[in-house]
N, CA, C and O of each residue as an XYZ file, in Angstrom:
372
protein
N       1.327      6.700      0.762
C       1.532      5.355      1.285
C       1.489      5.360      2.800
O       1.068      4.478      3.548
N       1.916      6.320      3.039
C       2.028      5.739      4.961
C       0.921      6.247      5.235
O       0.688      5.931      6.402
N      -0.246      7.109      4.670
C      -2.020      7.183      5.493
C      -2.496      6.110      5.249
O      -3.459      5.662      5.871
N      -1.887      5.482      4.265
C      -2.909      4.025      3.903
C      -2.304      2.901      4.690
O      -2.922      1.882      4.996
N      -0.641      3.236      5.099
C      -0.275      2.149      5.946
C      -0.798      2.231      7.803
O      -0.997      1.281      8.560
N      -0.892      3.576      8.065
C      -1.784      4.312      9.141
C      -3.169      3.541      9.456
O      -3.577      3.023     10.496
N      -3.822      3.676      7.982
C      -5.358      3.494      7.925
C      -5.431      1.814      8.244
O      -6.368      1.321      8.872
N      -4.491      1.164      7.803
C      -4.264     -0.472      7.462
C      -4.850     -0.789      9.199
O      -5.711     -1.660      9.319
N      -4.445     -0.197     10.236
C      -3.926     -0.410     12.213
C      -5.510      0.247     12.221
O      -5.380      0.838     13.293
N      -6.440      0.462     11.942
C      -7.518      1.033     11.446
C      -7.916      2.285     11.722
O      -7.038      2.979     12.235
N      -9.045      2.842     11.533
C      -9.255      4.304     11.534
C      -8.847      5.385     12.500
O      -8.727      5.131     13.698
N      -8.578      6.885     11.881
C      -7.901      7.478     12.946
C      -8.512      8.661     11.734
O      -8.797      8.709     10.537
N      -8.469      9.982     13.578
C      -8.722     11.614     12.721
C      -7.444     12.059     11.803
O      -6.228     11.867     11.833
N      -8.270     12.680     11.062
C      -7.019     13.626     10.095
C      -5.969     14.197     10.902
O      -4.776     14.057     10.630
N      -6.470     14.930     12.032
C      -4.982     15.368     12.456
C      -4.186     13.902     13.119
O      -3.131     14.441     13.455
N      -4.093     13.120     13.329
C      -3.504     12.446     13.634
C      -2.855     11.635     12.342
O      -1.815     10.990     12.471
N      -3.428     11.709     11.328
C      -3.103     11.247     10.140
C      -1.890     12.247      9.319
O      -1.117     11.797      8.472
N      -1.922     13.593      9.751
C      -1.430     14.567      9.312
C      -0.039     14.812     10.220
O       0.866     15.422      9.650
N       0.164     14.401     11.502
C       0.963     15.000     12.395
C       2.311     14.400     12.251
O       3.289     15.147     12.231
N       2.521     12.465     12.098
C       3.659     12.171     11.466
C       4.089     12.478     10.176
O       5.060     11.875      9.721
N       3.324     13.599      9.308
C       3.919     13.631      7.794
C       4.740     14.900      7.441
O       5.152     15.217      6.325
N       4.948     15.784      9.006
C       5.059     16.942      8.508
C       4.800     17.896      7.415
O       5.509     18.735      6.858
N       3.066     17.364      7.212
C       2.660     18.597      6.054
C       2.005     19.305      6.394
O       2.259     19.449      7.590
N       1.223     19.933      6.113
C       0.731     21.405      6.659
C      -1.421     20.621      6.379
O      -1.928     19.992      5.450
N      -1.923     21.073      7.543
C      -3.000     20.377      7.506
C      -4.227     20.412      5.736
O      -5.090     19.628      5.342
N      -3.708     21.633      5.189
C      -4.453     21.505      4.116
C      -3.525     20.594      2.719
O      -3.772     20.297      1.550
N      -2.878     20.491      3.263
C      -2.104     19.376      2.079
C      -2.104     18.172      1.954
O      -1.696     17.569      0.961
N      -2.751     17.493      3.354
C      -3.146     16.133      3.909
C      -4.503     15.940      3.381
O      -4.974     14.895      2.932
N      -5.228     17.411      3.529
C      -6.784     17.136      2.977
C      -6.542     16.873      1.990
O      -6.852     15.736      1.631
N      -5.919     17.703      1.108
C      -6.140     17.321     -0.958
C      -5.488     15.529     -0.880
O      -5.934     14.588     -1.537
N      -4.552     15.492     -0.062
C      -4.259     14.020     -0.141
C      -5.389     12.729      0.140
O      -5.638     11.664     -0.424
N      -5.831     13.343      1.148
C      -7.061     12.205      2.016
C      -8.403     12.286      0.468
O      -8.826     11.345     -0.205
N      -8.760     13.880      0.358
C      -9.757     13.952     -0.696
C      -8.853     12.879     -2.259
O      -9.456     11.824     -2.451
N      -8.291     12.975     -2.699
C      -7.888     12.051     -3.973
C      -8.165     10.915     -3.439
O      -9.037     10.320     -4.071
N      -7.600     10.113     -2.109
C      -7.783      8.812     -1.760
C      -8.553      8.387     -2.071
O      -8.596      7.501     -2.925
N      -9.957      9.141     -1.157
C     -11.523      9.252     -0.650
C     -11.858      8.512     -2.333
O     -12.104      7.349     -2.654
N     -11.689     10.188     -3.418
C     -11.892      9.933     -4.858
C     -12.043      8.369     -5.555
O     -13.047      7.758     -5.920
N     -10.443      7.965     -5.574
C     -10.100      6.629     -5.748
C     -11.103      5.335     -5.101
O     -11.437      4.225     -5.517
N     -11.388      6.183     -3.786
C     -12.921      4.592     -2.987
C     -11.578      3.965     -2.403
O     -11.706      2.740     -2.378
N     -10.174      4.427     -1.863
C      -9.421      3.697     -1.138
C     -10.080      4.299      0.620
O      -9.878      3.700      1.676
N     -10.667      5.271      0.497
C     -10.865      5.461      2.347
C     -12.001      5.997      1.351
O     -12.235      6.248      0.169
N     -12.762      6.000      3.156
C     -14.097      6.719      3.041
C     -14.030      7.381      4.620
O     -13.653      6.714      5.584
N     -14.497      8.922      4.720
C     -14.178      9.938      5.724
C     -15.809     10.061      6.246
O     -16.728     10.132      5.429
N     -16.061     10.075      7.940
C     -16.986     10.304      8.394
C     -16.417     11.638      9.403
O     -15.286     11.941      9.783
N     -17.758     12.249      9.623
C     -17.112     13.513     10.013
C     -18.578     13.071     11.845
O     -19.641     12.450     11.880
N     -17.948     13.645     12.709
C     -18.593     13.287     14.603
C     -18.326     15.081     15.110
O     -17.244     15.527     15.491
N     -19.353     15.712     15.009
C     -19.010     16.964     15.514
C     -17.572     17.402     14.437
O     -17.437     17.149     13.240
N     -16.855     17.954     15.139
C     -15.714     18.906     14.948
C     -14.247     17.888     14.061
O     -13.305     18.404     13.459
N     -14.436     16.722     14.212
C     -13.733     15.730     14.059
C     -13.733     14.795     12.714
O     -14.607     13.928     12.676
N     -12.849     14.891     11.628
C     -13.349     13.728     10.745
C     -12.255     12.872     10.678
O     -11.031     12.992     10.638
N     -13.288     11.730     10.679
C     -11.952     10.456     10.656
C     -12.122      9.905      9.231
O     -12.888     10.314      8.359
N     -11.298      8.951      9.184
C     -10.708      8.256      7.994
C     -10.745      6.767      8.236
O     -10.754      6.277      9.366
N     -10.763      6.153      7.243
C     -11.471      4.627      6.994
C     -10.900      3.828      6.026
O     -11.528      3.973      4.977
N      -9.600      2.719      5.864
C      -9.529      2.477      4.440
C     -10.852      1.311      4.151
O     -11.562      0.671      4.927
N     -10.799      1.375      3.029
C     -11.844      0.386      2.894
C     -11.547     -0.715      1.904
O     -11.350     -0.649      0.690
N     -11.566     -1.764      2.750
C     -10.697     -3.010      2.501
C     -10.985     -3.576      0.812
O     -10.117     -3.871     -0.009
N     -12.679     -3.614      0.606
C     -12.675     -4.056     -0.788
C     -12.185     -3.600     -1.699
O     -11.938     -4.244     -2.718
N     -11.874     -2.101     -1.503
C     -11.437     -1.269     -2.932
C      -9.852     -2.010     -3.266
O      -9.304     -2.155     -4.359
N      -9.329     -2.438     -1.763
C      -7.795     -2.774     -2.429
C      -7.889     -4.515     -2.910
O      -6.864     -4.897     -3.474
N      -8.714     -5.312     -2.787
C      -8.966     -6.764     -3.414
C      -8.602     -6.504     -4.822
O      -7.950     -7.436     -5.295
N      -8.824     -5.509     -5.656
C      -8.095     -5.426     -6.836
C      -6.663     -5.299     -6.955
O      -6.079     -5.956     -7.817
N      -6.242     -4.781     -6.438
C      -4.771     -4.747     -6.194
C      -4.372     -5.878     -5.379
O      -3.475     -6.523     -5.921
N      -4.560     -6.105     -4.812
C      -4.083     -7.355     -3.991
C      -3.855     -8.426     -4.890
O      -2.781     -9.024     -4.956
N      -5.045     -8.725     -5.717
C      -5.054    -10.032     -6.889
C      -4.146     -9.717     -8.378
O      -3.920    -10.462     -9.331
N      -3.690     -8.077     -8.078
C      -3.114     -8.211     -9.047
C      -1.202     -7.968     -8.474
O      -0.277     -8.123     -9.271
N      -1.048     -7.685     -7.391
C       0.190     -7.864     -7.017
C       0.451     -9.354     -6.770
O       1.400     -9.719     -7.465
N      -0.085    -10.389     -5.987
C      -0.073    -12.415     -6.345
C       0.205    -12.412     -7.724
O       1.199    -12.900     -8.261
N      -0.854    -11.757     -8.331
C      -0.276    -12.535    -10.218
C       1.325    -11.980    -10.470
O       2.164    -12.614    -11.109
N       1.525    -10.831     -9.910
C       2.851    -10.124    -10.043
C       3.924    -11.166     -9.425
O       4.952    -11.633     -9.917
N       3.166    -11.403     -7.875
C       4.595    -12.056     -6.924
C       5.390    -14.096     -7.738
O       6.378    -14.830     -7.729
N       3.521    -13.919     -8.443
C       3.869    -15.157     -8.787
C       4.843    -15.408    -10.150
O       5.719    -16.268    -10.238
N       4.545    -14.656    -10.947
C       5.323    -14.361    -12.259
C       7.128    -13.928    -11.525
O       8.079    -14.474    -12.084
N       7.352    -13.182    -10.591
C       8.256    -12.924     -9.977
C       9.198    -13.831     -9.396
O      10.425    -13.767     -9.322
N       8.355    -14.713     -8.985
C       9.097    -15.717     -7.886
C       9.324    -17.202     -9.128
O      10.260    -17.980     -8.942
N       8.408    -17.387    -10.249
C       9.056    -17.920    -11.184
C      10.260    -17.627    -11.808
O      11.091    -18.466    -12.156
N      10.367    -16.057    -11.987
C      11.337    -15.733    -13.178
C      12.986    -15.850    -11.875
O      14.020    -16.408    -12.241
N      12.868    -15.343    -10.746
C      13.755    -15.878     -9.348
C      14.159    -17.399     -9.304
O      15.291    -17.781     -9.008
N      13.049    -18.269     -9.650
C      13.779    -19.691     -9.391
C      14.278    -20.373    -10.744
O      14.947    -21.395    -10.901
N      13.572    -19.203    -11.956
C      14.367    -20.040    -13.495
C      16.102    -19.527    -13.296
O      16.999    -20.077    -13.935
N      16.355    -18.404    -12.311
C      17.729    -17.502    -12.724
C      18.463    -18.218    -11.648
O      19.669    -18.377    -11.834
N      17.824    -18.773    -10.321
C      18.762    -19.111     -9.642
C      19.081    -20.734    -10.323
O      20.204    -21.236    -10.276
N      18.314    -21.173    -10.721
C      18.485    -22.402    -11.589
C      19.716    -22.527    -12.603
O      20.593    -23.391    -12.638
N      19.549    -21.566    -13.300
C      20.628    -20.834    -14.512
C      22.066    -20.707    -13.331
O      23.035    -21.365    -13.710
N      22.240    -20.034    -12.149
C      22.980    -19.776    -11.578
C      24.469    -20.908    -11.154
O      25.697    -20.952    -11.231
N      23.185    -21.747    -10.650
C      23.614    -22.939    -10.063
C      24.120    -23.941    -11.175
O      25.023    -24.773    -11.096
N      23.426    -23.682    -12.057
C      23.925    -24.465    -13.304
C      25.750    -23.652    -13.280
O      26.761    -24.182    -12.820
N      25.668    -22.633    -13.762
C      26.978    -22.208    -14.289
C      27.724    -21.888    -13.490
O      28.743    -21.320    -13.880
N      27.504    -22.147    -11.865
C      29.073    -22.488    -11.394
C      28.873    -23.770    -10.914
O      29.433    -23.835     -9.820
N      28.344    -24.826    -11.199
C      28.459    -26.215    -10.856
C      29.476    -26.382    -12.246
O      30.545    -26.965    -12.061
N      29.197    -25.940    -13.463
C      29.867    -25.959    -14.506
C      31.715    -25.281    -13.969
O      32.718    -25.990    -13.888
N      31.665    -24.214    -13.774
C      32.768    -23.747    -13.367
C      33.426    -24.278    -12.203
O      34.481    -23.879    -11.710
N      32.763    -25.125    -11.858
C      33.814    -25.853    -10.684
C      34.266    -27.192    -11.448
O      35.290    -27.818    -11.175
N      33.669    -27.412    -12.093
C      34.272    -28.992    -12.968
C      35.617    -28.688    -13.496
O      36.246    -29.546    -14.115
């Protein structure tokens, strides 16, 4: 979560991706490589240097499916505070 929250402020090299996580630089790769896998980043390599990329369409699936989430959420929040308000308007009578 935090290379992808990193990647969000946009692209940056692996070691810089690696240096707030305190992991050891080959443990960031297997991390960045699964991402890559998934089509959440895509890695270009400039000489000696490879950077990192998230790439915005891959998360439009998730995005449309966390709204259907927030929305089902924020219903089942205003049926309970509803319920709430009901039963101490009751308890104050």
């Amino acid at each position: 979560r935090a290379i992808l929250t990193r990647l969000a402020a946009g692209p940056a090299p692996v070691t810089q991706l690696a240096a707030p996580t305190g992991l050891r630089l080959p443990t960031v790769m297997r991390h960045l490589a699964v991402l890559e896998e998934a089509g959440l980043i895509a890695t270009s390599k400039d000489g000696r240097v490879r950077s990192c990329a998230i790439v915005p369409e891959a998360l439009a699936p998730i995005r449309t499916w966390l709204d259907e989430q927030r929305a089902i959420w924020e219903s089942r929040l205003d049926r309970l505070e509803d319920y709430v308000t009901k039963l101490m308007e009751e308890r104050a009578k």
